[in-house]
Each structure stands twice: as C-alpha cells, then as structure tokens.
C-alpha positions in Angstrom: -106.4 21.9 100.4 -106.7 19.3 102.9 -103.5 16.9 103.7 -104.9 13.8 105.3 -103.4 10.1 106.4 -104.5 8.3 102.9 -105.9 11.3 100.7 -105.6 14.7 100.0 -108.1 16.8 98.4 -109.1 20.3 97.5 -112.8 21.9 97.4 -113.1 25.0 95.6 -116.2 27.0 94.6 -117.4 25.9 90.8 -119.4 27.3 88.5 -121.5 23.4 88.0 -122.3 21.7 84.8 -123.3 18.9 86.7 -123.4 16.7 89.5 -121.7 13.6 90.8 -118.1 12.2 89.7 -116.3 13.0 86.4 -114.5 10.2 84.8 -111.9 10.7 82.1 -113.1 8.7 79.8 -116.4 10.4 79.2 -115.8 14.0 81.1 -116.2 17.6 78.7 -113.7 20.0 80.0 -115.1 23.3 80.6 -113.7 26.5 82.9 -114.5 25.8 86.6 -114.1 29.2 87.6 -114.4 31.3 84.2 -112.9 34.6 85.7 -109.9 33.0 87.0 -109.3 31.2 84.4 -109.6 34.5 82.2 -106.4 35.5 83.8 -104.4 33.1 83.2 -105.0 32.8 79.8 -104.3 36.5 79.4 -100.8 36.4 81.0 -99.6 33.0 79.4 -100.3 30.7 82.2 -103.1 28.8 81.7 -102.9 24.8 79.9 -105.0 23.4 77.6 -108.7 23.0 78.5 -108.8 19.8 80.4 -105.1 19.0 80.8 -105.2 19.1 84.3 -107.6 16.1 84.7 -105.4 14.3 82.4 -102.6 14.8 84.0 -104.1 14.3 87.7 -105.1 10.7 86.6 -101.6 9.9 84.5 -99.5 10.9 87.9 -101.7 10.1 90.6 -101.7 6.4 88.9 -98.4 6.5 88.6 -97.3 7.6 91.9 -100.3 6.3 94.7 -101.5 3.0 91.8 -104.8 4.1 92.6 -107.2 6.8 90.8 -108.1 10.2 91.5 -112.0 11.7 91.8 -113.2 14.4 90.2 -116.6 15.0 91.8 -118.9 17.9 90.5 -120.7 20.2 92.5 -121.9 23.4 93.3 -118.1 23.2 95.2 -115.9 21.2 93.0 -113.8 18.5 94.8 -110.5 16.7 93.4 -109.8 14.1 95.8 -106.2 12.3 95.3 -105.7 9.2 96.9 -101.8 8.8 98.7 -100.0 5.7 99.2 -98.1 5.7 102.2 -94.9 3.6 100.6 -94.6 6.5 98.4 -95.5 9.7 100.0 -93.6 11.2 102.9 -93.6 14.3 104.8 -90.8 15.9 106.7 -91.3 18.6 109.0 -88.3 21.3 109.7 -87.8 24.6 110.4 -90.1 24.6 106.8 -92.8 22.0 106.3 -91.8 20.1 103.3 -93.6 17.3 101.2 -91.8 14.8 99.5 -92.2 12.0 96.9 -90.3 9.1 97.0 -90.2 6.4 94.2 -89.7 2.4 95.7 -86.3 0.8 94.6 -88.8 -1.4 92.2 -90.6 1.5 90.8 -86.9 3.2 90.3 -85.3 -0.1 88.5 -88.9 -0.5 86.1 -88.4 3.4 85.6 -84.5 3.1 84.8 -85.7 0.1 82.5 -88.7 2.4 80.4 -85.2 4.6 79.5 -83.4 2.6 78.5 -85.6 0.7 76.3 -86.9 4.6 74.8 -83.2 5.2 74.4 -83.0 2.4 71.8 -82.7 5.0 69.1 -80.9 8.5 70.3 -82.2 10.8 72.8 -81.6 14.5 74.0 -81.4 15.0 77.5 -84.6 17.3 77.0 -86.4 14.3 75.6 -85.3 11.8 78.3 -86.7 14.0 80.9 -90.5 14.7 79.0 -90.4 11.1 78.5 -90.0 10.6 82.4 -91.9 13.8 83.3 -89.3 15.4 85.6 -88.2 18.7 85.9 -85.6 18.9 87.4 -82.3 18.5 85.6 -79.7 18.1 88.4 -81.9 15.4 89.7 -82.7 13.4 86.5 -79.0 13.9 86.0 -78.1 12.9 89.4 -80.7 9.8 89.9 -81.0 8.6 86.6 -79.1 9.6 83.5 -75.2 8.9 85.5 -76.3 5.6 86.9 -77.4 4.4 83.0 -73.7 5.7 81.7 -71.7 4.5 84.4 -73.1 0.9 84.1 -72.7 1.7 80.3 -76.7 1.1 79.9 -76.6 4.1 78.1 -73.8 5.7 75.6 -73.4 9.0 74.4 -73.5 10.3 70.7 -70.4 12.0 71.0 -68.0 10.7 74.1 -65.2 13.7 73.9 -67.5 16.2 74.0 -70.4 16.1 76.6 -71.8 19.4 76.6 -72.2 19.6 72.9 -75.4 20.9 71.9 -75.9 17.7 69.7 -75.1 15.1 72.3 -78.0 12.5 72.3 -77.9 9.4 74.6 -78.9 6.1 73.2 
C-alpha cells in the first residue's frame, strides 16, 4: 500500500482476466488471487464475491466525492482517491490515520437519521444504515445529539437498555 498527498493505492499480484480499468457497472467479480482467497473462505472470513468493489465505490464516494479505479493487470491496482478536507493523519508515538467528516457532511448525515427514523429503529439498524461500527462513537457523535435536541425519541423512555428500545 502506498499513502500519497491526493491518493492512495495498492498493487498486488493478480491472477488477470483482463486488462485496463474495471467499472462497477459492467465488472464480473472473480478471485484475484484464488489460493488466498481459498482461505478465507475456509475459516469464515471471506465476503461475498465482489463486495469489496462495491463497497470501495459506496465509501470512497462517500468520504473523498470522487471514484475509485480498479485497474486490471497482470498486478492488480486499486487506486483510492483522498480529499484532503476529509482525510488527516496524525503522527505519535504510533502513526495513526484518521477520517474526519465536515460539519456539512455531519448535519446532512444527522439529517439521513432522522428522516430513516420516521418509523422505529434499533440502535443495530441505525448504525448499518450509517455504516459505522463503532457503538460508543455512533452513541457519542450521533445518537445523543438527536435525543437531546429531542430529534429523536425513544420507544420506551423509563427503560433505556431494554432489549426492545427502538428510536424513532
């Protein structure tokens, strides 16, 4: 993987179907590198076939506004274009990389819950909706902003930890 000013991009070797860039619209997932991909698939690991193109576009658009490139080869390339308002990296006693999401991006974001909260949501479900991970930080960044502005209500106010709160 190489980190650079306005892209990053990885090379790795490739067992080609192909040559020249692979758009999503038209692209025919196959195993890159069948013998890796042999083990993940034996110890639970591996996604669905092509997921990872998928989800390479749906992020990288969401995050940098611009598209990745897929380029095919006999050394496969994935080439992932950074925007520099949203990508930051701190360097410590560990080097860290770090995404952060523009106050307008954050208020649009905060809007898309509220509006998918129209009908009742789990916390589980807010979070897939938003693709984050992280619970003390959806919980943190998004969910207690929404309740204490009173965007957002809970299901059942006197009990907050019950296994069938939902959020609307």
């Amino acid at each position: 993987m190489v980190i650079e000013r306005d892209r990053f991009y990885t090379e790795n070797a490739n067992l080609s179907h192909g040559f020249g860039n692979l758009e999503l619209a038209t692209f025919a997932p196959f195993p890159k590198n069948p013998a890796i991909s042999k083990v993940f698939r034996e110890i639970g690991l591996a996604d669905e076939l092509g997921s990872g193109m998928r989800n390479t576009y749906k992020y990288t658009q969401l995050y940098s506004g611009e598209k990745p490139q897929f380029v095919e080869g006999d050394v496969f390339r994935t080439i992932i274009p950074l925007c520099e308002a949203n990508a930051t990296m701190t360097v410590g006693p560990t080097t860290q990389v770090t995404t952060t999401v523009t106050t307008q991006d954050k208020d649009k974001r905060l809007e898309a819950l509220v509006e998918f909260c129209n009908i009742p949501r789990s916390k589980k479900e807010m979070m897939e909706h938003m693709a984050l991970a992280n619970t003390n930080h959806f919980r943190k960044s998004y969910l207690k902003p929404l309740l204490d502005s009173g965007k957002l209500v809970m299901t059942i106010p006197d009990k907050h930890n019950s296994r069938n709160q939902k959020i609307r």
